[in-house]
SERO-4910 file (N, C-alpha, C, O; in steps of 0.05 Angstrom, whole numbers):
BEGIN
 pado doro    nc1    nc2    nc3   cac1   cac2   cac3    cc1    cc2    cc3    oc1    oc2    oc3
  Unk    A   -507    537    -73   -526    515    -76   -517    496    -99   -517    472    -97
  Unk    A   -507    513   -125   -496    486   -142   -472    473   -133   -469    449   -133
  Unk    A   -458    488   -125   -427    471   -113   -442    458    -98   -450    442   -115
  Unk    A   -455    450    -76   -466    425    -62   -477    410    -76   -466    388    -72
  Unk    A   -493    407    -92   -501    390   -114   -482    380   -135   -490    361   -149
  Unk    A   -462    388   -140   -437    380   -153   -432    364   -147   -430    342   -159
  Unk    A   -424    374   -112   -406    360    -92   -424    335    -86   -412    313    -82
  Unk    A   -453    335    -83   -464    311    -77   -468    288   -105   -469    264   -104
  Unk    A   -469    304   -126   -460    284   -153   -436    265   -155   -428    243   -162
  Unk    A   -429    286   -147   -394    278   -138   -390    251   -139   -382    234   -155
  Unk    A   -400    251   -103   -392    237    -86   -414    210    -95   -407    187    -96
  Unk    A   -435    217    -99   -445    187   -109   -433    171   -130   -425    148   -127
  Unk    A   -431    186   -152   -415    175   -164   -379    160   -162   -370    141   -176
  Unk    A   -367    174   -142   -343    159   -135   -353    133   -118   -341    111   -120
  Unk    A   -380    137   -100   -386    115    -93   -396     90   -108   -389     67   -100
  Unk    A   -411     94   -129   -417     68   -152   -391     65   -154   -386     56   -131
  Unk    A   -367     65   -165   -345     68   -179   -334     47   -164   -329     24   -172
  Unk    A   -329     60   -130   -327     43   -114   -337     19   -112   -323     -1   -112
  Unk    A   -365     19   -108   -383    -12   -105   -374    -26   -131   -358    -44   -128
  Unk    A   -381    -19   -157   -383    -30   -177   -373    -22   -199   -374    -40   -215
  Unk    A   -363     -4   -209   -336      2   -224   -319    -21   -228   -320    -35   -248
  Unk    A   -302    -25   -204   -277    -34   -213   -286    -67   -204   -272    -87   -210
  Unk    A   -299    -66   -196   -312    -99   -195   -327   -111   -229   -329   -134   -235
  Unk    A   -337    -87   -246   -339   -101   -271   -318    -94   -291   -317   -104   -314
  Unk    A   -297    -73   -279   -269    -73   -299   -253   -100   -297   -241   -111   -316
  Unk    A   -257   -110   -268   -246   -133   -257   -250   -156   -277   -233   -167   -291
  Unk    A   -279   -161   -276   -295   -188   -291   -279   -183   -323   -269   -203   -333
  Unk    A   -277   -158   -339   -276   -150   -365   -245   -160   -366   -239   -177   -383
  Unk    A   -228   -151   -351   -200   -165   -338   -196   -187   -345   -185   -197   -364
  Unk    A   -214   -197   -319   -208   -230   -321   -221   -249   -351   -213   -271   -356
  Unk    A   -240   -236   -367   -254   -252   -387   -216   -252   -408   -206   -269   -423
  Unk    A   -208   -229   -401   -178   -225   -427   -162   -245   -415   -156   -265   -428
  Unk    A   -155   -242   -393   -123   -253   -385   -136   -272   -362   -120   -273   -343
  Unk    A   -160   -286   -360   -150   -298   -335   -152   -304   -298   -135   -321   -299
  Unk    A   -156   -304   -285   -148   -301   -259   -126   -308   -251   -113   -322   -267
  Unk    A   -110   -303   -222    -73   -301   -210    -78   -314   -187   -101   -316   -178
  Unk    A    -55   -325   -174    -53   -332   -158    -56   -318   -131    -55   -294   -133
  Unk    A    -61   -328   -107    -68   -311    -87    -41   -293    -81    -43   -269    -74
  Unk    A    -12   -311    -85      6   -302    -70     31   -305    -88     33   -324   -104
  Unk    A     48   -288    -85     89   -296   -101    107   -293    -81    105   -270    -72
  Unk    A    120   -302    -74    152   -287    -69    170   -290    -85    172   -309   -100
  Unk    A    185   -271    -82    214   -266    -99    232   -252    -85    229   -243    -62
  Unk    A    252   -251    -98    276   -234    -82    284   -221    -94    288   -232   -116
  Unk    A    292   -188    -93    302   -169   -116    332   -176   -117    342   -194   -102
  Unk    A    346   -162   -135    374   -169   -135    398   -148   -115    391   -125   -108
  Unk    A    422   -158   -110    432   -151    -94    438   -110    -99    437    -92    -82
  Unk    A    443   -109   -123    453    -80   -123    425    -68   -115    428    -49   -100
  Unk    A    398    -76   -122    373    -51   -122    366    -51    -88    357    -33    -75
  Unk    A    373    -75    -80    370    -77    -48    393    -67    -30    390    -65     -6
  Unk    A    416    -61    -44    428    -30    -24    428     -4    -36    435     17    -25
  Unk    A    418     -9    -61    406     24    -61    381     31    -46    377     53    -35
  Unk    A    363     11    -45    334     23    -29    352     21      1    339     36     16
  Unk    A    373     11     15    381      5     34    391     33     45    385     42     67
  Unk    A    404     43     29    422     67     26    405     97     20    414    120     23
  Unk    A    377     90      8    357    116      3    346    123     30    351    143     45
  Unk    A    325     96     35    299     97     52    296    118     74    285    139     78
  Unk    A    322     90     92    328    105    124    326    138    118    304    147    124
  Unk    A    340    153    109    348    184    104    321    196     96    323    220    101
  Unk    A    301    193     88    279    204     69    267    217     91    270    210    114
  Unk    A    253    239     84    234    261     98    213    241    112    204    224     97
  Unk    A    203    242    140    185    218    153    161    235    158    164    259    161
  Unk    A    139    224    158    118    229    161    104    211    193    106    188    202
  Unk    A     90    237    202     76    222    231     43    232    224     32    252    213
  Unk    A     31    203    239      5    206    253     -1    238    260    -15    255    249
  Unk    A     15    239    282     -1    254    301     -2    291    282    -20    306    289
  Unk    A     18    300    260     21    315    248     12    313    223     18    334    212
  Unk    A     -2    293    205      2    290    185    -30    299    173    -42    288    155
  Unk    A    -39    321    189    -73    341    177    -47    363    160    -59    373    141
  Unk    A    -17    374    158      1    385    151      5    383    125     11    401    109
  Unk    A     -1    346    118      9    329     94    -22    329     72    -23    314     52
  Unk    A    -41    343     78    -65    330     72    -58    348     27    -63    337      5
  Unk    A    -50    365     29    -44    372     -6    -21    358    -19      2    368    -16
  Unk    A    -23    341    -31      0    327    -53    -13    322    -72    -38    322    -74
  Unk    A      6    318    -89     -2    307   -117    -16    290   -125     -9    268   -116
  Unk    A    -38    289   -141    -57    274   -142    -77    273   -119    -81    249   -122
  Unk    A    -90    278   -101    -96    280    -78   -121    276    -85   -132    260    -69
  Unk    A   -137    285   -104   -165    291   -109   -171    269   -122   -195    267   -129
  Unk    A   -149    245   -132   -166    225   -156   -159    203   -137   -167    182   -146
  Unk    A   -144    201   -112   -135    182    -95   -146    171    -65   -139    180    -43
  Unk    A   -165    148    -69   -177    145    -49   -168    135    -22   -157    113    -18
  Unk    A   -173    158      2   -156    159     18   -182    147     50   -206    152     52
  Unk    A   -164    130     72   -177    121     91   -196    134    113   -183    145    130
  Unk    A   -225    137    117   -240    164    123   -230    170    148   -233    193    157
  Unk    A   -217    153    164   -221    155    196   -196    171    191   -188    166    213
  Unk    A   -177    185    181   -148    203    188   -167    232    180   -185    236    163
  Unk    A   -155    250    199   -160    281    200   -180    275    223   -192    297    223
  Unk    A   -188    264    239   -214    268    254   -200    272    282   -182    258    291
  Unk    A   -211    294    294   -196    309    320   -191    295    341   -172    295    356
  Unk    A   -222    277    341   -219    255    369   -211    238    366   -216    222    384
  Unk    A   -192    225    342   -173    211    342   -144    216    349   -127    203    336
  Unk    A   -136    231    364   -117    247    373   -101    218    381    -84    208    366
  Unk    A   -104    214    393   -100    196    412    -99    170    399    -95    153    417
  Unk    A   -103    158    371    -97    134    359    -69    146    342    -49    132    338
  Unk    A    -74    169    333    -49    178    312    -21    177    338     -1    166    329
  Unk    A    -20    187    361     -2    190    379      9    165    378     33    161    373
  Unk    A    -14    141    384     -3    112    390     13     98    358     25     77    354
  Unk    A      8    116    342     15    105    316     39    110    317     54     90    315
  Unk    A     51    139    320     69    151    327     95    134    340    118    132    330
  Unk    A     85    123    361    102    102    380    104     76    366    104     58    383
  Unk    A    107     64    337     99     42    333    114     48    306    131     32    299
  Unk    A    109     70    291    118     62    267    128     90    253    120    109    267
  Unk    A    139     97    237    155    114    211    139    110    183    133     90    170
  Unk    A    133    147    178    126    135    143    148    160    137    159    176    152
  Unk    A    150    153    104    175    168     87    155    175     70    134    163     65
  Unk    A    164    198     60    153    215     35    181    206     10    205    212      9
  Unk    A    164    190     -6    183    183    -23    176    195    -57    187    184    -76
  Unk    A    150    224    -62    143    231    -85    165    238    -94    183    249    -80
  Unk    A    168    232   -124    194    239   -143    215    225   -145    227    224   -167
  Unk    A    222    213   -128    245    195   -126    252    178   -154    240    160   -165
  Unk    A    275    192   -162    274    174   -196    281    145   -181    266    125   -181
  Unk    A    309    149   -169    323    121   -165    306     92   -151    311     68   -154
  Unk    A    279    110   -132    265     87   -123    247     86   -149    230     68   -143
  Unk    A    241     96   -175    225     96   -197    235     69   -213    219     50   -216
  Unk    A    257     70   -223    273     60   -237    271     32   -226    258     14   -237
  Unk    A    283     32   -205    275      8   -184    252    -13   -190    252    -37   -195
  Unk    A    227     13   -184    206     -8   -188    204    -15   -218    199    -38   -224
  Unk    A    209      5   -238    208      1   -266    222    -31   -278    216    -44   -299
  Unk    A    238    -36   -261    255    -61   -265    232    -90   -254    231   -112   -265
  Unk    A    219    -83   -235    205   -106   -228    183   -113   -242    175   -136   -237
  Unk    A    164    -93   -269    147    -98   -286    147   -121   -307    126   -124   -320
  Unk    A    167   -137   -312    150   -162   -323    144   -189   -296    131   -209   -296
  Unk    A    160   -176   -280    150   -200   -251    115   -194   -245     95   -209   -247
  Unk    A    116   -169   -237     88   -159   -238     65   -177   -262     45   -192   -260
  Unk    A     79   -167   -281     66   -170   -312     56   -203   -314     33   -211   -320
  Unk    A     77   -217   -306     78   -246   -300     55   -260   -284     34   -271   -290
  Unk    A     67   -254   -260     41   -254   -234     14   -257   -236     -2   -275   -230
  Unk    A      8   -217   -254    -23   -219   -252    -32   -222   -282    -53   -212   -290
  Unk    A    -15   -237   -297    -28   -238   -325    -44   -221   -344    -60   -225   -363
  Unk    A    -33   -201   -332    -45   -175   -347    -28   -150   -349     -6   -147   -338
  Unk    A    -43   -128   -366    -24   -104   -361    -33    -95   -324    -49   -106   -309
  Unk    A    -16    -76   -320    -25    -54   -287    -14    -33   -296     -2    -25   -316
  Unk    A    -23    -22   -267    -21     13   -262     -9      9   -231    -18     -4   -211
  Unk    A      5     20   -232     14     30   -195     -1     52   -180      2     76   -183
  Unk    A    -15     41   -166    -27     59   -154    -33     73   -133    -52     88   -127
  Unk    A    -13     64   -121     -5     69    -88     27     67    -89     35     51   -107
  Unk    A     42     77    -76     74     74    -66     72     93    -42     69    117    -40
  Unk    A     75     66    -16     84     79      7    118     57     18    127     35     11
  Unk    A    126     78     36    145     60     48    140     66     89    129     85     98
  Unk    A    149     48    100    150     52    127    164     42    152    169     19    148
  Unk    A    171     49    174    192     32    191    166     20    205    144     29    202
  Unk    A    171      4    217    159    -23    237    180    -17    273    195    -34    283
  Unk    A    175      4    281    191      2    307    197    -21    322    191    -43    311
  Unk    A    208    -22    343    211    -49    350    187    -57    374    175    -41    388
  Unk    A    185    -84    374    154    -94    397    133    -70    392    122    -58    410
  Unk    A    129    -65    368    104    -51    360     75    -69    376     72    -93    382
  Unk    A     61    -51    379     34    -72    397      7    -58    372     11    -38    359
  Unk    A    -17    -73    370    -31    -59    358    -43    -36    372    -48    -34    396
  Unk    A    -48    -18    352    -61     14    362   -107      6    369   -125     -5    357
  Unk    A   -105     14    380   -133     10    399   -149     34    396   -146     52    413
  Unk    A   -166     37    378   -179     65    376   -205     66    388   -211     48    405
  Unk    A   -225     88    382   -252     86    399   -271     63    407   -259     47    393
  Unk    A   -289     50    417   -294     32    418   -280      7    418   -292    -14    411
  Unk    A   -258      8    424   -237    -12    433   -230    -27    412   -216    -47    414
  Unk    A   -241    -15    383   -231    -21    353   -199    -24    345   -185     -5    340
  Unk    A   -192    -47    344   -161    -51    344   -161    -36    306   -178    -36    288
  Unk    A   -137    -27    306   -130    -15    284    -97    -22    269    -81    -35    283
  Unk    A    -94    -17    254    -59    -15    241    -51    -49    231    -68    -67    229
  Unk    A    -30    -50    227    -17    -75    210    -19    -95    230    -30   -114    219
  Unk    A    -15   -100    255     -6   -120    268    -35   -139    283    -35   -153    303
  Unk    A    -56   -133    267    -79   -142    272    -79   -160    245    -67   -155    225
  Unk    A   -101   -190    250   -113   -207    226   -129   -186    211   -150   -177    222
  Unk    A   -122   -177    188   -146   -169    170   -144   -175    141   -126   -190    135
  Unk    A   -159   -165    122   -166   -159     95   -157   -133     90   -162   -120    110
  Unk    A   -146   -121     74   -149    -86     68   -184    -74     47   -193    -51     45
  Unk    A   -195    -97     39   -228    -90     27   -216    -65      5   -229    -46      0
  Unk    A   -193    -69     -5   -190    -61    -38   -214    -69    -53   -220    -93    -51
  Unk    A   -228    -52    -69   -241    -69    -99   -221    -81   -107   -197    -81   -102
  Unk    A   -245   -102   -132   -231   -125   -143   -208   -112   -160   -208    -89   -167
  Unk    A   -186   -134   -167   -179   -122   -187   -147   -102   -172   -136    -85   -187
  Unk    A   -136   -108   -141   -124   -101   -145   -101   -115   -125   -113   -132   -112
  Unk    A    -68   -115   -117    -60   -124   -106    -41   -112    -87    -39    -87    -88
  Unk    A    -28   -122    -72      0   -101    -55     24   -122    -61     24   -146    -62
  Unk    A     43   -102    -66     81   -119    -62     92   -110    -38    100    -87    -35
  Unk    A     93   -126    -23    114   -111     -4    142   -130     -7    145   -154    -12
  Unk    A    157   -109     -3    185   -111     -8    209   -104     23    218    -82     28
  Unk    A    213   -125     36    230   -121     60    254   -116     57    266   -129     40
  Unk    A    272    -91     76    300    -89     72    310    -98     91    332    -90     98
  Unk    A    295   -117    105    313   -126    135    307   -162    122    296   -169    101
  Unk    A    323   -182    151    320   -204    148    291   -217    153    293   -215    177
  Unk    A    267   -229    150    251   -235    163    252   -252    185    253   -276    179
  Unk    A    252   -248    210    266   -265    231    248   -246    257    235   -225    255
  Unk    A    255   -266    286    242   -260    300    262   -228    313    246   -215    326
  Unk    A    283   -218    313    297   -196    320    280   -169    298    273   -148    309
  Unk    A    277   -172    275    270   -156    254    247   -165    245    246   -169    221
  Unk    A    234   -168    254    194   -176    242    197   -195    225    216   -207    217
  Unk    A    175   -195    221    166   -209    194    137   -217    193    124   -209    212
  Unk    A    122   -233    170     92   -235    161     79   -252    161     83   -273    148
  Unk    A     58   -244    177     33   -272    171     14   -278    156     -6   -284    169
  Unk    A     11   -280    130     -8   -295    107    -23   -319    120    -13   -337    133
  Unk    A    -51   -317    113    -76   -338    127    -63   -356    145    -65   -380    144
  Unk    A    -43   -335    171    -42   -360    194    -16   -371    184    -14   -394    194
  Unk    A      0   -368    173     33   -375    161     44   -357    162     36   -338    149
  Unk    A     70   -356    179     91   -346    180    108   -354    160    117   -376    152
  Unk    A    109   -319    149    142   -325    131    154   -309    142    149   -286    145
  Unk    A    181   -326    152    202   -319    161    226   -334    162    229   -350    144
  Unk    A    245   -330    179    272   -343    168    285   -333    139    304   -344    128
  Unk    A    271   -311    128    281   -309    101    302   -282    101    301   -268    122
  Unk    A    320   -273     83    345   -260     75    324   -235     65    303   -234     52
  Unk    A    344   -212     81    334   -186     68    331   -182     31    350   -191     18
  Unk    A    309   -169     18    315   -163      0    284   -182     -3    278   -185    -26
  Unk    A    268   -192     15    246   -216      0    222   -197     -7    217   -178      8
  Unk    A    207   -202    -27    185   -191    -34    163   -213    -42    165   -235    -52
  Unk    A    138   -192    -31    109   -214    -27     90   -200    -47     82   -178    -42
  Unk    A     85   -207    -60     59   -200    -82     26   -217    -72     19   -241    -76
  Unk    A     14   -201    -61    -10   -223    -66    -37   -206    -57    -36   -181    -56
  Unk    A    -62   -220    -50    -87   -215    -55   -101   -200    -32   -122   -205    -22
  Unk    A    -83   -182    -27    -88   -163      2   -114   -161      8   -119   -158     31
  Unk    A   -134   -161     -8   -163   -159      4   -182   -186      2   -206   -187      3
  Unk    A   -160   -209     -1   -178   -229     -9   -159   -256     13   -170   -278     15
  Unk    A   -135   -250     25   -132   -273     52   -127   -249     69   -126   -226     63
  Unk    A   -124   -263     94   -109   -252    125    -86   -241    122    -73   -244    101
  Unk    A    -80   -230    138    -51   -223    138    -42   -202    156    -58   -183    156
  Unk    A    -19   -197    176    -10   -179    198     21   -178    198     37   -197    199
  Unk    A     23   -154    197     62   -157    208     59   -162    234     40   -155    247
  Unk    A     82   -174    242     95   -179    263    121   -151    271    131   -136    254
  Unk    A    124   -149    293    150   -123    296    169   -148    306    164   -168    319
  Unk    A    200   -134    294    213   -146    318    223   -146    340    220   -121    343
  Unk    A    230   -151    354    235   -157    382    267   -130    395    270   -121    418
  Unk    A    288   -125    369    310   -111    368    308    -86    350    315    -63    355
  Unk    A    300    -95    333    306    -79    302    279    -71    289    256    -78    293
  Unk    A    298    -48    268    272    -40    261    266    -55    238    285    -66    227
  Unk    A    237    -57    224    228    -69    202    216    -48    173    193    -42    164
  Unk    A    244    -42    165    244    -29    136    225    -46    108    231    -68     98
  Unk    A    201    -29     98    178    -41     82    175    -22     58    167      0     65
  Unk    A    179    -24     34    168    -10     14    131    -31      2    125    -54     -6
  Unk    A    123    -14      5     96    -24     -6     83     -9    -31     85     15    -33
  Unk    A     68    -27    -55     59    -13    -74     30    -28    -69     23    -45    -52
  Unk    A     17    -15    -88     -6    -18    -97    -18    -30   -120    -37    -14   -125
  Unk    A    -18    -52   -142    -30    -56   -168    -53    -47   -182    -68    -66   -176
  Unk    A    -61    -39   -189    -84    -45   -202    -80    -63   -233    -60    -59   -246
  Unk    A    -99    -83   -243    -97    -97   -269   -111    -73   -286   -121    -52   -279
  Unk    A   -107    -84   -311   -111    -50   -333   -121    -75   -348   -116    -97   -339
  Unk    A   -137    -70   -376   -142    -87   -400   -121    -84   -411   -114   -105   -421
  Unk    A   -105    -63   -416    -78    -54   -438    -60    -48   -427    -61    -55   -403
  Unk    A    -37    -34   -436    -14    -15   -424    -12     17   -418     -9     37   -433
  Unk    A    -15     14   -392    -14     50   -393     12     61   -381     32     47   -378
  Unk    A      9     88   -374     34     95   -361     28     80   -333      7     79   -321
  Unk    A     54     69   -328     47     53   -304     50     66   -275     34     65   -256
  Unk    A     72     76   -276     81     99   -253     70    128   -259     84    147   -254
  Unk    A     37    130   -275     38    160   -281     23    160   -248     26    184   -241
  Unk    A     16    152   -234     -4    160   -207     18    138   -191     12    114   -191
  Unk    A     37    144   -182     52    134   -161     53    163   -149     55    184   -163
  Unk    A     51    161   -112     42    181    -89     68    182    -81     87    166    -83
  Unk    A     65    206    -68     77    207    -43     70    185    -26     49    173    -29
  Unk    A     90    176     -4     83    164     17     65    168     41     74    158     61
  Unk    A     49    176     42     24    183     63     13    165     80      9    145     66
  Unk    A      9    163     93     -8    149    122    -30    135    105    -32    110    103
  Unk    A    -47    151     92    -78    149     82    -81    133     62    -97    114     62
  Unk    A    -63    141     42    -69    125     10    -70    106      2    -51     91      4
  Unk    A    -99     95    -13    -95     78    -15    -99     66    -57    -82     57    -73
  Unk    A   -124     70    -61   -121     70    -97   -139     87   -107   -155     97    -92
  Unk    A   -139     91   -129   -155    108   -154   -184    109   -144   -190     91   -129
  Unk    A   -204    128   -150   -216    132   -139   -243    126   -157   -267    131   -152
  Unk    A   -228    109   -184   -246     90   -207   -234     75   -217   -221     65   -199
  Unk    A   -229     64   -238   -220     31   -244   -204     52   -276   -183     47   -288
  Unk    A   -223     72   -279   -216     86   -314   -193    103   -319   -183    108   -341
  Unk    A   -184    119   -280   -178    134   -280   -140    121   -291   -121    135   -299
  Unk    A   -140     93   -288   -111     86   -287   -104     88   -318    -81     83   -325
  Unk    A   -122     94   -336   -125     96   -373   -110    123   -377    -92    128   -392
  Unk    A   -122    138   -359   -120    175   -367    -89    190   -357    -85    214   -361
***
């Protein structure tokens, strides 16, 4: 009887945290440093873009249809993860995921560490504040990926117009190792295609606040490292809550937890 009452303390509480947590860490944020722009690109430099070139492909992959296997990693309990994965009668959306796309388990990886460790005053720049990393996934984009169609004829996955509905307060980088072009994908921001651009391009911007869908391409596959931001008031360890690559993950499961 007390472990359920724990467990229902719990859970209310991660839910305020959710609603309003990190929406008034946000405001406390922005009164220091500011508000950012919706969006950046940049391009990493040539040597770190054939080492991720030369890691990725090779990395341990993770599937949909197997990945109730993947559910214990590190950090797991402070990392808020998407409700609809593990559910049985979704059998049949994880399969179609399966046919569409590649995830890598990239926990530990110094050299992809280092990597990102190098892009922190771009970051720093951007969102005018300190951050925390709080998500690191990477993934392939198969080729003529279609979107995945789950119960109620609920379109699901990247290649749909959406929002990701992050609390305030936080952002995604994605980082491409292919060309952006119509053979090898590429991205749509509020209804704009960026494409035509040279492997190695990276997009910083306001994932829960415009549109946005990958495209697959048509030949090739579309290699993506993606992170997660959160803004901090100060400096913390920045990569201390960087994940495994998982299907699910997405950020902290409070605004305080990126301090500790």
């Amino acid at each position: 009887m007390l472990t359920y009452i724990n467990r229902g303390i719990k859970n209310k509480l991660a839910k305020f945290m959710r609603i309003y947590g990190f929406s008034i860490h946000e405001k406390i944020v922005n009164f220091f440093y500011g508000d950012f722009p919706n969006m950046h690109l940049f391009h990493i430099d040539k040597k770190n873009f054939e080492l991720l070139k030369k890691i990725i492909p090779f990395l341990k992959k993770i599937k949909f249809s197997n990945y109730s296997n993947q559910k214990d990693f590190k950090n797991s309990e402070i990392l808020e993860k998407k409700s609809w994965i593990f559910n049985k009668r979704d059998q049949f959306v994880y399969d179609q995921f399966d046919q569409t796309q590649e995830w890598f388990d990239i926990e530990d990886n110094q050299e992809i560490k280092n990597f990102i460790k190098s892009l922190f005053p771009l970051f720093k720049e951007y969102l005018k504040s300190h951050f925390s990393v709080v998500n690191l996934r990477v993934w392939n984009n198969l080729p003529n990926g279609q979107p995945v169609v789950g119960r109620n004829e609920k379109v699901r996955g990247t290649y749909r117009d959406h929002k990701d509905g992050f609390p305030p307060g936080h952002v995604k980088v994605m980082i491409y190792l292919i060309p952006l072009d119509d053979e090898h994908g590429y991205f749509i921001i509020e209804h704009e295609a960026i494409k035509n651009k040279e492997a190695g391009l990276g997009i910083i911007f306001r994932n829960s606040d415009v549109l946005h869908r990958a495209v697959s391409g048509t030949k090739n596959n579309r290699y993506v490292l993606e992170l997660t931001l959160q803004r901090t008031l100060f400096k913390v360890d920045q990569l201390k809550y960087s994940y495994p690559s998982t299907p699910d993950t997405m950020y902290l499961l409070g605004p305080l937890q990126a301090y500790f």
